[in-house]
Backbone as JSON Lines, residues from 0, in Angstrom:
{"i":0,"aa":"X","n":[0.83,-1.21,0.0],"ca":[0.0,0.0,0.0],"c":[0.87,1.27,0.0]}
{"i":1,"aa":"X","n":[1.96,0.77,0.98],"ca":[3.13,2.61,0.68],"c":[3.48,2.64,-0.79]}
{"i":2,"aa":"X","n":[4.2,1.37,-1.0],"ca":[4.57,1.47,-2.01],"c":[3.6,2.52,-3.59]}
{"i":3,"aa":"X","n":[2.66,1.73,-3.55],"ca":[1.42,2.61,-4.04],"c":[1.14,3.63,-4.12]}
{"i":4,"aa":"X","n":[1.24,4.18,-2.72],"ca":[0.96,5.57,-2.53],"c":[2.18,6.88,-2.91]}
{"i":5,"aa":"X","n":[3.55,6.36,-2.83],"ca":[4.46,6.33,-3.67],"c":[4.93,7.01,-4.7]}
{"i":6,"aa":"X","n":[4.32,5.77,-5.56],"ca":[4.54,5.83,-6.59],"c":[3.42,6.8,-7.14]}
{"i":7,"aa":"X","n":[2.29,6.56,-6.8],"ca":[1.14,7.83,-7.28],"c":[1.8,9.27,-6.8]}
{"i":8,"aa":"X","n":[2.34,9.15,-5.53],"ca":[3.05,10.97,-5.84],"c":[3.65,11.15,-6.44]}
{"i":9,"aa":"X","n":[4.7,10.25,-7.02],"ca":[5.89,10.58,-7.7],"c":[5.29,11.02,-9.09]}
{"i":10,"aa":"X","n":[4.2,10.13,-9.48],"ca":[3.9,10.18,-10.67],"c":[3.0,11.61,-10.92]}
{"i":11,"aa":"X","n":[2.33,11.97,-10.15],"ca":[2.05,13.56,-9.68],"c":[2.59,14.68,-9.72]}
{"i":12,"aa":"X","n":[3.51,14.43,-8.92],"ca":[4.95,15.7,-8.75],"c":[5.41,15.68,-10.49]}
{"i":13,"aa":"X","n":[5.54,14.29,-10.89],"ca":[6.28,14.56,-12.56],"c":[5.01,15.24,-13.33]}
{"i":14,"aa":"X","n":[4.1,14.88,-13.38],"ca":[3.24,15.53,-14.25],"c":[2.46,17.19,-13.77]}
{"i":15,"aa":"X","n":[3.05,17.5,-12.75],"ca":[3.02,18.86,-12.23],"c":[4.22,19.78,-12.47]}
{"i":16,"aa":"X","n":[5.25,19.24,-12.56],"ca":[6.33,19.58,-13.13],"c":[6.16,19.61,-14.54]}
{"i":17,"aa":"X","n":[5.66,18.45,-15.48],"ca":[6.07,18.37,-16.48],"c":[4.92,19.57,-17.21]}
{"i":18,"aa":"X","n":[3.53,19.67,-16.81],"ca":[2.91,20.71,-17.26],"c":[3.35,22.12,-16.77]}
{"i":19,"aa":"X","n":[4.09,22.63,-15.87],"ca":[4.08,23.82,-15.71],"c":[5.47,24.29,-16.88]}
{"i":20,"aa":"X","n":[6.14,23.25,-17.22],"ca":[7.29,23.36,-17.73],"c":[6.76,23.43,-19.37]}
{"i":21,"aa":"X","n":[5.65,22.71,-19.73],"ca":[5.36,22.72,-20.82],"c":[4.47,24.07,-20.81]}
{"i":22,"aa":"X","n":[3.78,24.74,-19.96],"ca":[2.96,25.67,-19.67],"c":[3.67,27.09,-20.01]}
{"i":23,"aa":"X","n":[5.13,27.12,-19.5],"ca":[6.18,28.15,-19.68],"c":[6.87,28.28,-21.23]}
{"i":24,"aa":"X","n":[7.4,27.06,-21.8],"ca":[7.36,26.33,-23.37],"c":[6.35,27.08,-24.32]}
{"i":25,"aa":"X","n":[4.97,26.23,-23.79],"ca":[3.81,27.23,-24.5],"c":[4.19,29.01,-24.44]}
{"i":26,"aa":"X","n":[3.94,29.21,-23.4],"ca":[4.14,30.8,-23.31],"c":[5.49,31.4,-24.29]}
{"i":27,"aa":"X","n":[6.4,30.75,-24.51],"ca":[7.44,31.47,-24.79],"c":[7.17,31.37,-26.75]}
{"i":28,"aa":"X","n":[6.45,30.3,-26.67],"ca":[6.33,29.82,-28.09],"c":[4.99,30.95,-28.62]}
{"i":29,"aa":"X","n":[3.97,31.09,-27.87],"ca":[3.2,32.11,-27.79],"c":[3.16,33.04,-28.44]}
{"i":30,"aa":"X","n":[4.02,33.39,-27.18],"ca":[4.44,35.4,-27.83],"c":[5.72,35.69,-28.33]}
{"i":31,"aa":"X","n":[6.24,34.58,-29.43],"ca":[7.47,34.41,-29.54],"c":[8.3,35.93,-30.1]}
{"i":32,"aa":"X","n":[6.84,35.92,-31.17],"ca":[7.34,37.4,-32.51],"c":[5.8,38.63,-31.58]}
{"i":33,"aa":"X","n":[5.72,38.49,-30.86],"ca":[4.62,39.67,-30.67],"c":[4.15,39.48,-28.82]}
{"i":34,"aa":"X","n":[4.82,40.21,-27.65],"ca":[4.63,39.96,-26.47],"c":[4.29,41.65,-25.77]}
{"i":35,"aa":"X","n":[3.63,41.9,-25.07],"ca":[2.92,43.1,-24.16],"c":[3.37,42.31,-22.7]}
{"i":36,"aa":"X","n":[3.93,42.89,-22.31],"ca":[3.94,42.69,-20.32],"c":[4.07,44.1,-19.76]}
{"i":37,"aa":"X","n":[2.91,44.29,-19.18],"ca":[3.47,45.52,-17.9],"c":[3.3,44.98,-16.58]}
{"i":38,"aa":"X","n":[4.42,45.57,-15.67],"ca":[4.96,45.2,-14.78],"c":[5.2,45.69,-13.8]}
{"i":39,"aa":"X","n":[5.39,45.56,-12.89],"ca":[5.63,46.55,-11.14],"c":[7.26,45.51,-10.8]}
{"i":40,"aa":"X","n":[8.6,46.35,-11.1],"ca":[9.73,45.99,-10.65],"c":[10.42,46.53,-9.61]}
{"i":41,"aa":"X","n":[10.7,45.6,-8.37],"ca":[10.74,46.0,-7.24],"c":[12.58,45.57,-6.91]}
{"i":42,"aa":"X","n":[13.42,46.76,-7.1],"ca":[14.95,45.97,-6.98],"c":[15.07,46.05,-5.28]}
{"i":43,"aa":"X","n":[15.9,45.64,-4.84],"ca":[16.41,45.24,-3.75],"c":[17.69,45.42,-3.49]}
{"i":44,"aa":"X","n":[18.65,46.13,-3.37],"ca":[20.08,46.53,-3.11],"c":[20.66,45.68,-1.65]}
{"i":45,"aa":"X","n":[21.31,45.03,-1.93],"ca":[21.47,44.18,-0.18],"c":[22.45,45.06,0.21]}
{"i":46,"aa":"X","n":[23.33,45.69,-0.46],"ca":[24.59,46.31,0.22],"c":[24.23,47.42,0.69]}
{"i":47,"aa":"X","n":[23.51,48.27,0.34],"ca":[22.74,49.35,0.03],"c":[21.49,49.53,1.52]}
{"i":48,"aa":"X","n":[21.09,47.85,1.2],"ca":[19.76,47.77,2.16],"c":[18.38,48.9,1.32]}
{"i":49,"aa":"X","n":[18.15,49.19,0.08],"ca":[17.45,49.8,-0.2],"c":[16.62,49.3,-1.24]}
{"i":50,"aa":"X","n":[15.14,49.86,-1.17],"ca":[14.47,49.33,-2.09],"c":[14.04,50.36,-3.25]}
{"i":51,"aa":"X","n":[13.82,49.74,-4.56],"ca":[13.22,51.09,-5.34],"c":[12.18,50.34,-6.21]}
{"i":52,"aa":"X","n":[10.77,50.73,-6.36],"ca":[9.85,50.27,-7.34],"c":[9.3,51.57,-8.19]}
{"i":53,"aa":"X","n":[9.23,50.3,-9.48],"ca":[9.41,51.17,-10.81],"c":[8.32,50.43,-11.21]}
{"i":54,"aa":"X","n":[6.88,51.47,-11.89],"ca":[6.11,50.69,-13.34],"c":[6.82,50.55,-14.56]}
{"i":55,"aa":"X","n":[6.85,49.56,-15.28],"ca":[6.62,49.76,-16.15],"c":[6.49,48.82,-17.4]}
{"i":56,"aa":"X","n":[6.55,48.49,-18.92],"ca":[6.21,47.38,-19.71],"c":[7.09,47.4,-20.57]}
{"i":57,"aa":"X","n":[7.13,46.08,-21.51],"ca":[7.78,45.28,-21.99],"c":[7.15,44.96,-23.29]}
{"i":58,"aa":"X","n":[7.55,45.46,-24.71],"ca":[7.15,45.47,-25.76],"c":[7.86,45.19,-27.01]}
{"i":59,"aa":"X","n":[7.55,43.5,-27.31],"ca":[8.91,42.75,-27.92],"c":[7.73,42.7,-29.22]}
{"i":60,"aa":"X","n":[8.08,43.0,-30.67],"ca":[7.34,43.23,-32.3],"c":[8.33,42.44,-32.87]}
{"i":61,"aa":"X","n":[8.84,41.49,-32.92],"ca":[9.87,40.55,-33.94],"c":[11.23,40.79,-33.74]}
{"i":62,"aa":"X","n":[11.88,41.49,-34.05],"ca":[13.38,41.47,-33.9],"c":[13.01,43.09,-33.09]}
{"i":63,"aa":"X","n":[11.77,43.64,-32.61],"ca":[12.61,44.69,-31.89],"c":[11.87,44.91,-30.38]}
{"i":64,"aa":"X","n":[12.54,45.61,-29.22],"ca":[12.31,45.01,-28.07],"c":[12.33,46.55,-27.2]}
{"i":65,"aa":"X","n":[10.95,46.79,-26.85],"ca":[11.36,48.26,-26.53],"c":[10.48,48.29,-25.03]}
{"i":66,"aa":"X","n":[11.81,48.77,-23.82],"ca":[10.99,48.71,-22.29],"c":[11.02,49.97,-22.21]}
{"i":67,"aa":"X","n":[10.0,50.46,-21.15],"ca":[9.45,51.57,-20.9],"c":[9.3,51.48,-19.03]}
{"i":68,"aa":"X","n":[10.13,52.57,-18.5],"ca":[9.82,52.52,-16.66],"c":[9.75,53.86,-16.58]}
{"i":69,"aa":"X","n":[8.76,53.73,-15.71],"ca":[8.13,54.8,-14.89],"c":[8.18,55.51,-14.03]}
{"i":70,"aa":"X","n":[8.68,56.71,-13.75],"ca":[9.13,57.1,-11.58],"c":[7.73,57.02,-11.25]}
{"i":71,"aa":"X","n":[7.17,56.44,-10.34],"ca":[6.15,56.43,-9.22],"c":[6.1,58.09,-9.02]}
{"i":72,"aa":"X","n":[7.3,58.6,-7.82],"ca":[6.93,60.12,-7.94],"c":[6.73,60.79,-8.94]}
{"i":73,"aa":"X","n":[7.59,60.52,-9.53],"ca":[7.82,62.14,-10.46],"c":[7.03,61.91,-11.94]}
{"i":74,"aa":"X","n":[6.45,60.54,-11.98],"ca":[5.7,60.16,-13.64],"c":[6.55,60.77,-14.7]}
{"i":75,"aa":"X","n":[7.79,60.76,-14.67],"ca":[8.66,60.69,-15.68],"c":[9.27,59.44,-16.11]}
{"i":76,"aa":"X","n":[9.44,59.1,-17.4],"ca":[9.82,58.2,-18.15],"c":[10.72,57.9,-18.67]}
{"i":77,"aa":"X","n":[11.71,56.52,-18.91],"ca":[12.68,56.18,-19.41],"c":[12.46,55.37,-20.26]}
{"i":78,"aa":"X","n":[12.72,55.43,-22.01],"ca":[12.51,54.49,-23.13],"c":[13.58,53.71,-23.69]}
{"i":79,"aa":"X","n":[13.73,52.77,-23.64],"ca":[15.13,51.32,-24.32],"c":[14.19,50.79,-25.49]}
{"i":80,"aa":"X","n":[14.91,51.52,-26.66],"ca":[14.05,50.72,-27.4],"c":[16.03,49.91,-27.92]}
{"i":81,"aa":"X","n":[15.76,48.53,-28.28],"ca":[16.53,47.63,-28.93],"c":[16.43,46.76,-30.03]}
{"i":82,"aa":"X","n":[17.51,47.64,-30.71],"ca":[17.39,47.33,-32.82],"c":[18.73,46.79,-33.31]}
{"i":83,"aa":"X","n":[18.91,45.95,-33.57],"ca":[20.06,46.32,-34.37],"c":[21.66,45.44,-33.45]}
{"i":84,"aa":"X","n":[20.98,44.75,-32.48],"ca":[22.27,45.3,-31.39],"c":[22.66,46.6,-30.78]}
{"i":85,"aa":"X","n":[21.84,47.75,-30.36],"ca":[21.98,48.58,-30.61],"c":[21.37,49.09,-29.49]}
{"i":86,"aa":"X","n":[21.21,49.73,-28.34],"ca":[20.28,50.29,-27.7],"c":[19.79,51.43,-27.29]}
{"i":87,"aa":"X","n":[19.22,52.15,-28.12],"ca":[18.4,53.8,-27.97],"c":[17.72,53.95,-26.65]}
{"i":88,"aa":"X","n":[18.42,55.06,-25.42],"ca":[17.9,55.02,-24.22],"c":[17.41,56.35,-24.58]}
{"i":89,"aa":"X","n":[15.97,56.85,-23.98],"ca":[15.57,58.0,-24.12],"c":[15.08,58.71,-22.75]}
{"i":90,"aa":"X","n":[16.03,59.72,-22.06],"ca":[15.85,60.13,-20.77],"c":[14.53,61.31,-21.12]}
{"i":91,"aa":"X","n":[13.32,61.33,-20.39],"ca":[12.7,62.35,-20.7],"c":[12.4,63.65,-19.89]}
{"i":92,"aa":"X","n":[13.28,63.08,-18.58],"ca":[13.55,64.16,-17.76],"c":[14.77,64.78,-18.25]}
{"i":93,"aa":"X","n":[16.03,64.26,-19.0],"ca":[17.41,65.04,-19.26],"c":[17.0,65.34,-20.87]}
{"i":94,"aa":"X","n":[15.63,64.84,-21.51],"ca":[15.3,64.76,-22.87],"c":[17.03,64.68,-23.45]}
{"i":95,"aa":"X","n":[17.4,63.62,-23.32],"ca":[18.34,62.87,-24.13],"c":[18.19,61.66,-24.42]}
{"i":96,"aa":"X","n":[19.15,61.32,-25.68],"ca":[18.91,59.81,-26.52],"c":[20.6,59.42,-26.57]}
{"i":97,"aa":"X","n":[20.33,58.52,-25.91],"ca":[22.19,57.73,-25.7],"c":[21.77,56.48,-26.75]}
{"i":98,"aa":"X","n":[22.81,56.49,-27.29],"ca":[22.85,55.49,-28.74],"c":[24.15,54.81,-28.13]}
{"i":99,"aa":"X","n":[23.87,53.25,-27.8],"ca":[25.17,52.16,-27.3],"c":[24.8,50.88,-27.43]}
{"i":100,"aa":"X","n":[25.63,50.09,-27.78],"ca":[25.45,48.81,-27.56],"c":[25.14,48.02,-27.26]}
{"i":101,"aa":"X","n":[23.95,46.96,-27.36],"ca":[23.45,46.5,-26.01],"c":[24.51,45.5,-25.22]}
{"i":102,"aa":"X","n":[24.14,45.53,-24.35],"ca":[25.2,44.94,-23.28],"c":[24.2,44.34,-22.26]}
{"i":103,"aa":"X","n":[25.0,43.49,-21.08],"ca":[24.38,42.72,-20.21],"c":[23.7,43.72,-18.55]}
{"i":104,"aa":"X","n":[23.99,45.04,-18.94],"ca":[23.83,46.02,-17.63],"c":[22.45,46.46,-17.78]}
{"i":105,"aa":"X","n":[22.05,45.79,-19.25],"ca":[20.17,46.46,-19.08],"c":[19.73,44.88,-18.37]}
{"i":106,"aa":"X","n":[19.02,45.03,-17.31],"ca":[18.94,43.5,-16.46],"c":[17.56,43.16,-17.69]}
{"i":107,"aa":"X","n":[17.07,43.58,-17.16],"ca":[15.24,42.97,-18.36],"c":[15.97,42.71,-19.48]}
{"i":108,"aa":"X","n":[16.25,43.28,-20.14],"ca":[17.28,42.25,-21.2],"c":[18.06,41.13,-21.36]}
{"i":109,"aa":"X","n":[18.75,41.32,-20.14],"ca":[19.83,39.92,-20.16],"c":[18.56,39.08,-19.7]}
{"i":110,"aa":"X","n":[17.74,39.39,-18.41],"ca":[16.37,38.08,-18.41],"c":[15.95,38.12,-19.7]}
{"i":111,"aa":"X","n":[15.7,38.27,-20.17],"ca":[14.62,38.55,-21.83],"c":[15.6,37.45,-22.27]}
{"i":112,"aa":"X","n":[16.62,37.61,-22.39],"ca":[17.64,36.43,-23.33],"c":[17.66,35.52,-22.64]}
{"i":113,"aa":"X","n":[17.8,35.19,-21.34],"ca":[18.91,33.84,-21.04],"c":[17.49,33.14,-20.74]}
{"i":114,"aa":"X","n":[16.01,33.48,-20.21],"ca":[14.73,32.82,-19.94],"c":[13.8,32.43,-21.02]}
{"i":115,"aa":"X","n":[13.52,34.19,-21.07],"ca":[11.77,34.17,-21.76],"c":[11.97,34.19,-23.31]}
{"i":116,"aa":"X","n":[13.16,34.05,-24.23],"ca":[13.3,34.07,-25.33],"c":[13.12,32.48,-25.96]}
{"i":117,"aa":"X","n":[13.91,31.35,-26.27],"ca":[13.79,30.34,-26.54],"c":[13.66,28.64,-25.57]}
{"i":118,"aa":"X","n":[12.73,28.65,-26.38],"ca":[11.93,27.35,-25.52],"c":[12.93,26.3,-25.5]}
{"i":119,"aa":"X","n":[13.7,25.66,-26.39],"ca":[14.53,25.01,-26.4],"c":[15.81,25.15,-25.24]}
{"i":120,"aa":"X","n":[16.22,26.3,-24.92],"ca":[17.51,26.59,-23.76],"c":[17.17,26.39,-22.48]}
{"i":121,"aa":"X","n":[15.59,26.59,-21.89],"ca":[15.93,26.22,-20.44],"c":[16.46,24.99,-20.37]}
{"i":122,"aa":"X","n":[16.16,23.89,-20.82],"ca":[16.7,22.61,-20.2],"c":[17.99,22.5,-20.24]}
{"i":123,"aa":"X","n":[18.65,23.04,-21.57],"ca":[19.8,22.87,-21.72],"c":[20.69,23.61,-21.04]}
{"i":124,"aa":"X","n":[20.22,25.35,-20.72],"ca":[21.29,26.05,-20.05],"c":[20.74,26.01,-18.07]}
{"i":125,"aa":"X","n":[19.78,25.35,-17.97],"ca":[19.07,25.52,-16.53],"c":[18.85,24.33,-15.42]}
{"i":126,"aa":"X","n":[19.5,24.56,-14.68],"ca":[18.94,23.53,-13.81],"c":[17.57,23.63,-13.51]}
{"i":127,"aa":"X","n":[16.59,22.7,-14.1],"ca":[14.92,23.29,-13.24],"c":[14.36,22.27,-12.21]}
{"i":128,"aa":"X","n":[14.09,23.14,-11.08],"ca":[13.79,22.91,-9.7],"c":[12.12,22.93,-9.99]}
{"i":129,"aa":"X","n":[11.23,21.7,-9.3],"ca":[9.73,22.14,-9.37],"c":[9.23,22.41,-8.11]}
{"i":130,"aa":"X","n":[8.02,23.31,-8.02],"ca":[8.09,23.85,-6.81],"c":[6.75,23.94,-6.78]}
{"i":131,"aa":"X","n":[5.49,23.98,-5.63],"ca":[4.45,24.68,-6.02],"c":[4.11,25.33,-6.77]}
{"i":132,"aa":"X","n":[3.47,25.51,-8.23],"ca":[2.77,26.81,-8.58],"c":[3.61,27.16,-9.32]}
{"i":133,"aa":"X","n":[5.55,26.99,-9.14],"ca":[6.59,27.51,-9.11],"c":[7.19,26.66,-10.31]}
{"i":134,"aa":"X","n":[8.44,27.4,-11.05],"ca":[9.68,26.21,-11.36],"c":[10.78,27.5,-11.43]}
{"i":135,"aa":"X","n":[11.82,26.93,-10.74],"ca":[13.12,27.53,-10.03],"c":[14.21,27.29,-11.42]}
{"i":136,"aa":"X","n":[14.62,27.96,-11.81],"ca":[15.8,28.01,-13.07],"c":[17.33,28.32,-11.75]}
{"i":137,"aa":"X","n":[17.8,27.59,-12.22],"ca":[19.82,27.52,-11.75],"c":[20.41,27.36,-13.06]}
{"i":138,"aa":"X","n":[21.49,28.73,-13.48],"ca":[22.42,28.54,-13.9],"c":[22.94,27.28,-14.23]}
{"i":139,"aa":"X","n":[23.2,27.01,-15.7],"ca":[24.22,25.52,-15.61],"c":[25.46,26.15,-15.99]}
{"i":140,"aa":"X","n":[25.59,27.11,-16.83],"ca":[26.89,27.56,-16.83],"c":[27.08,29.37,-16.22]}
{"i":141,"aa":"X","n":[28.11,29.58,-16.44],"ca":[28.44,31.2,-16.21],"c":[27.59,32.0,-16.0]}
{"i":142,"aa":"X","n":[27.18,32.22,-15.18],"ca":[26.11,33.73,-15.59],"c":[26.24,34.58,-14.29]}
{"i":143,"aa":"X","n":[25.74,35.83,-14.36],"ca":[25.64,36.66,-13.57],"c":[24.53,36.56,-12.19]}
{"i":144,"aa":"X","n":[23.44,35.84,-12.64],"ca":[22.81,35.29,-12.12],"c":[22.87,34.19,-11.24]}
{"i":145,"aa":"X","n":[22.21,33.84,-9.86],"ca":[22.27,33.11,-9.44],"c":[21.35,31.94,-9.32]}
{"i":146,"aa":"X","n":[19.97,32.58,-9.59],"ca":[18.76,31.81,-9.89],"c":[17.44,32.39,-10.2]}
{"i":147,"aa":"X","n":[16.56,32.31,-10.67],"ca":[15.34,32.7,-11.26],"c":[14.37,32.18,-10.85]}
{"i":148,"aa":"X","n":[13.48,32.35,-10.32],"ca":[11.71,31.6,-9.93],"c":[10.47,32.69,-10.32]}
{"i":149,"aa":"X","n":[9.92,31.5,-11.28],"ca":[8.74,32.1,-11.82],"c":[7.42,31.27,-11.4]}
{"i":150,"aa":"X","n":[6.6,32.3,-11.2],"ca":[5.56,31.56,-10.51],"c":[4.06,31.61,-11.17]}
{"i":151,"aa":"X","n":[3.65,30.94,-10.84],"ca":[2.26,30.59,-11.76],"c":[1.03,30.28,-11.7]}
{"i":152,"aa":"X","n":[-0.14,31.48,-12.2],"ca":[-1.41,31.41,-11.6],"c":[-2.25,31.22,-12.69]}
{"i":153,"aa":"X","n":[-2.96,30.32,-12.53],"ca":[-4.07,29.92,-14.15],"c":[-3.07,29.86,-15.16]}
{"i":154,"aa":"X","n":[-2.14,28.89,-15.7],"ca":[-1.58,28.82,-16.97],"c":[-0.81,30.27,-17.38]}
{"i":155,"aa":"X","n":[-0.66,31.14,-16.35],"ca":[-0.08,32.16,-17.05],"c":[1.12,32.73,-16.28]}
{"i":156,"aa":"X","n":[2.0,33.58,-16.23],"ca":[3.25,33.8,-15.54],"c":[2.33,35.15,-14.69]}
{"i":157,"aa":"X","n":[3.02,34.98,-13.41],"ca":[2.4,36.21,-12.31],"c":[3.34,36.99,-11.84]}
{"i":158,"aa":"X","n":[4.49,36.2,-11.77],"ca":[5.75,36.79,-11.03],"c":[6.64,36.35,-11.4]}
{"i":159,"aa":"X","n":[7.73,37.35,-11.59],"ca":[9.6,36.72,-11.75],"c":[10.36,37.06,-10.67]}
{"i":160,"aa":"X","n":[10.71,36.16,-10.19],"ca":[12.15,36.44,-9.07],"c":[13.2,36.03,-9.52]}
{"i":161,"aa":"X","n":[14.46,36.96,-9.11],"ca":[15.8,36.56,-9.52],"c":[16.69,37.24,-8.18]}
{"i":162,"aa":"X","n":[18.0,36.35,-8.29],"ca":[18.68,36.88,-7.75],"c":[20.16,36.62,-7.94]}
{"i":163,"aa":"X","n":[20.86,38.07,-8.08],"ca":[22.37,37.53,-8.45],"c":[23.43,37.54,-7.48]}
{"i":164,"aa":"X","n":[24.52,36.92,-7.78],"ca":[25.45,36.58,-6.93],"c":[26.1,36.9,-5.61]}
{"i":165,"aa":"X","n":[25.47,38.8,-5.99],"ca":[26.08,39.93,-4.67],"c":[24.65,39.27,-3.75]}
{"i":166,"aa":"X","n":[23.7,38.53,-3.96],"ca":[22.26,38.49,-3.46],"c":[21.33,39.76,-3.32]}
{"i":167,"aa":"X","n":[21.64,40.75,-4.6],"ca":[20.38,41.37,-5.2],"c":[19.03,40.89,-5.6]}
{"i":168,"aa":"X","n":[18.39,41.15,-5.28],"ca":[17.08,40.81,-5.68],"c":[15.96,41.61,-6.88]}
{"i":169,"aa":"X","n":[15.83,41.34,-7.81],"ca":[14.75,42.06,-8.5],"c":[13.38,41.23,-8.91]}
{"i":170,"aa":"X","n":[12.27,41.74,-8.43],"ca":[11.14,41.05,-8.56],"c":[10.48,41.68,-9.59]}
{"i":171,"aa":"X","n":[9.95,41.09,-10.53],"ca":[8.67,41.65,-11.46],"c":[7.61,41.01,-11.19]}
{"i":172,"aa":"X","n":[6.37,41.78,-10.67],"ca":[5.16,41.28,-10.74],"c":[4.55,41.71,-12.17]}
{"i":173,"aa":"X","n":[4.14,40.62,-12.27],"ca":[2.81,41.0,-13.88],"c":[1.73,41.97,-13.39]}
{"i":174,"aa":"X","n":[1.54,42.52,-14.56],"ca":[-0.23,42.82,-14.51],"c":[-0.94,42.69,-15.93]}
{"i":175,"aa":"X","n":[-0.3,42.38,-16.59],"ca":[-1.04,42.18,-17.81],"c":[-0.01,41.67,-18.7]}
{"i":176,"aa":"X","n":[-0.44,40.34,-19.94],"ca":[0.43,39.79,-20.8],"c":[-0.55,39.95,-22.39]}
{"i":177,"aa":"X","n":[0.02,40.47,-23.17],"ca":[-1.27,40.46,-24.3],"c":[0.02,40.12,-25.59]}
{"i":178,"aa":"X","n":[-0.65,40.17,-26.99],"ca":[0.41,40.37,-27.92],"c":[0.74,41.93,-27.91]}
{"i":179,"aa":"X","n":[1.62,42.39,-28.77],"ca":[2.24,43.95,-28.86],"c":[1.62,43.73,-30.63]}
{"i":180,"aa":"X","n":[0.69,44.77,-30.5],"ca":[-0.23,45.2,-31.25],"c":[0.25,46.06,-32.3]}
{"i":181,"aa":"X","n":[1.57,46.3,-32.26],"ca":[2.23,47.25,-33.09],"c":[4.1,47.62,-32.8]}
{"i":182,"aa":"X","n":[4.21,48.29,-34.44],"ca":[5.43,48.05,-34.07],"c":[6.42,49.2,-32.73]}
{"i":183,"aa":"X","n":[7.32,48.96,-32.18],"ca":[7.5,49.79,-31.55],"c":[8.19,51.12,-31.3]}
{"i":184,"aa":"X","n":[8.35,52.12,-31.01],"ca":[9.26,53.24,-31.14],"c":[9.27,53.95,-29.74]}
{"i":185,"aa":"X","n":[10.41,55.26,-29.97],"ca":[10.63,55.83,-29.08],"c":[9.49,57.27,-29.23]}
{"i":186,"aa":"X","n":[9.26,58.01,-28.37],"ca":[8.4,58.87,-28.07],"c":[9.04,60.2,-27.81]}
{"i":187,"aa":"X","n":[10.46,60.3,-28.32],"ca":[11.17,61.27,-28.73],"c":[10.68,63.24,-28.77]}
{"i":188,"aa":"X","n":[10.83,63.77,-28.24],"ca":[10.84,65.37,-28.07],"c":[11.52,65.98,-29.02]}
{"i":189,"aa":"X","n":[11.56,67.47,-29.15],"ca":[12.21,67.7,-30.25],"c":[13.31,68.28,-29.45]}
{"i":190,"aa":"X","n":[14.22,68.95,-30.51],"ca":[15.53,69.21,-29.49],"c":[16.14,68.0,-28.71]}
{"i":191,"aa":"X","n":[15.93,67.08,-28.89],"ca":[16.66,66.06,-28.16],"c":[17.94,66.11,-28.0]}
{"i":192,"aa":"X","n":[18.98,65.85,-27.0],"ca":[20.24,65.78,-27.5],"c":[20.8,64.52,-27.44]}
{"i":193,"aa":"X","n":[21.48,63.95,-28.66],"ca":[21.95,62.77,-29.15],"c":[23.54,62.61,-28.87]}
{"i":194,"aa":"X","n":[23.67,61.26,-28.07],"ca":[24.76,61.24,-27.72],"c":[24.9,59.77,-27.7]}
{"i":195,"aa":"X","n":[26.19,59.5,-28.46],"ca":[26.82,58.4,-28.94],"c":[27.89,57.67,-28.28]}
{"i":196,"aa":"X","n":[27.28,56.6,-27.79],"ca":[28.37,55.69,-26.49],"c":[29.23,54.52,-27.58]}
{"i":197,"aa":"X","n":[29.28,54.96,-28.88],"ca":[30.05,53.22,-29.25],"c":[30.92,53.03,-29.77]}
């Protein structure tokens, strides 16, 4: 009879695992060429001891990938749109446009690549942990990162946790996942001043 009982969890736990994993698969396959997320990102500074939360969304049209955050106080805006390898930051409080490279220091980006981009790499680059509700990503090789947990309410993603090596923390809560309805751009002022990092 243990034995039995057993084996029916085991066989449980795998098929709770194996759908949330296929559930995340789906999603990525989804909104592969067309994804909408807005978001409430909450960083965490451990050295620092300080917290800072930012609105704002996530608007990926085929090859181009443009985030948008928000100050809570001051409802001023910061635009990353990414083309090219290339990344157009648009300050709209300094109304400037820094033209640089993309690199691994925009964090929603480097997540955007090493997770929510191809369905095929978690297994291969991730250790995955199953968890309630949950599945826990570990690094298999190099990364800046120390681990990732995404969590999951009705078939859909609710929350991202990560945390890297210094044990920073940045959380994104969802509030909405749709396709991106159009293509994307920057929201540019006139007089801008353009300044070239490359």
């Amino acid at each position: 009879m243990i034995r039995v009982f057993i084996l029916i969890f085991l066989l449980f736990s795998f098929s709770s695992f194996a759908d949330d994993l296929q559930t995340l698969k789906d999603w990525i396959k989804k909104y592969e060429n067309s994804l909408y997320v807005s978001f409430q990102q909450i960083t965490k500074i451990k050295e620092l001891e300080e917290e800072t939360i930012f609105n704002g969304f996530l608007c990926k049209y085929k090859d181009l990938l443009k985030i948008v955050y928000e100050n809570k106080e001051t409802g001023e805006t910061q635009e990353i749109l990414i083309k090219n390898n290339k990344a157009y930051i648009y300050s709209q409080a300094d109304n400037t446009l820094i033209i640089t490279k993309v690199d691994n220091s925009l964090f929603i980006y480097k997540l955007f690549k090493e997770i929510l981009e191809k369905p095929q790499n978690l297994e291969k680059n991730f250790y995955v942990i199953e968890n309630e509700n949950s599945l826990e990503f570990i690094p298999k090789v190099n990364s800046d990162f120390k681990k990732f947990k995404i969590i999951f309410s009705k078939n859909n993603i609710k929350k991202i946790k990560s945390q890297d090596k210094e044990g920073n923390e940045i959380i994104f809560n969802i509030k909405e996942i749709k396709n991106c309805d159009k293509e994307p751009s920057l929201n540019i002022r006139d007089n801008t001043e353009i300044i070239k990092q490359y």
